[in-house]
C-alpha positions, -999 to +999 in steps of 0.1 A: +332-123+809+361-141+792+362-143+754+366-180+754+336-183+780+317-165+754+327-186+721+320-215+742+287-206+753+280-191+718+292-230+705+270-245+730+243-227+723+244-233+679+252-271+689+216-275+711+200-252+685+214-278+656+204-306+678+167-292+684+164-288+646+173-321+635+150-336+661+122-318+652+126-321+615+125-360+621+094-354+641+078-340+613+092-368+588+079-391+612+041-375+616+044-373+576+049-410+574+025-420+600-002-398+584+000-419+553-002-449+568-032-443+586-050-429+557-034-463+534-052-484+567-087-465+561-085-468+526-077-504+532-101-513+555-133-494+536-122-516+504-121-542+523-159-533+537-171-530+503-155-562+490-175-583+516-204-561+512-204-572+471-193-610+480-220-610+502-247-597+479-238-620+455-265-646+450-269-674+430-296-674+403-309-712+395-327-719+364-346-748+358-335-767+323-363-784+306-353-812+281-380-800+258-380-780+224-386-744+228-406-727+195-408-692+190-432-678+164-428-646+147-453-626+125-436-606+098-457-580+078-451-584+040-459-561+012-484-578-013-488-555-042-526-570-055-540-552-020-526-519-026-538-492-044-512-468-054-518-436-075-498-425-104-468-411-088-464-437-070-469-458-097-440-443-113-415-444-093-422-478-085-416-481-123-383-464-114-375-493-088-379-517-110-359-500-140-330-494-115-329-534-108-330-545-139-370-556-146-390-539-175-406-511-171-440-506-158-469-491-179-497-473-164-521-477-130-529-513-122-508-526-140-498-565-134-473-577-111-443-593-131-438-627-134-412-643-111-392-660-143-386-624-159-366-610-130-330-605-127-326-638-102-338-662-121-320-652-159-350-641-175-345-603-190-306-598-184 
């Protein structure tokens, strides 16, 4: 065979092989691209399920309004010292309490309760 018959052929041949290439290279570009958009659609269209799925379940809740006066009562235990029996430990560091808030000391077991005018609220000891 001829030299020129040969670089032809040989030219022909890297030209189809180029041409093959490019086409299958876009191929793939092309299944790329359609590959995300079908797995955008499904992503689209199960959001879009749950969104009608939640609109649906929504329900409204009716309350009835009464034009009356609702009362609430509420029991509240209190401390009241004249019950309680308290030995002498306790008894002094209630004494402590009352020291550290600014009341007179307490003397001794059973002692009485202070009078409300000699606290530090009122202006009596201060």
């Amino acid at each position: 065979m001829s030299l020129y018959l040969r670089l032809g052929s040989y030219l022909l041949l890297a030209v189809l092989a180029f041409g093959v290439g490019w086409k299958v290279c876009n191929w793939r570009h092309d299944s790329l691209q359609l590959a995300v958009t079908q797995a955008a659609e499904k992503a689209g269209e199960a959001a879009a399920v749950n969104i009608v799925g939640a609109i649906q379940a929504l329900r409204p809740k009716y309350t009835t309004i009464r034009n009356e006066v609702q009362r609430e009562t509420r029991i509240e235990p209190r401390y009241v010292a004249a019950e309680c029996q308290h030995t002498d430990a306790v008894w002094v560091q209630i004494s402590a309490a009352y020291e550290a808030l600014g009341y007179p000391p307490l003397s001794g077991v059973g002692l009485p309760k202070p009078s409300p005018a000699s606290g530090p609220d009122t202006g009596g000891n201060n």
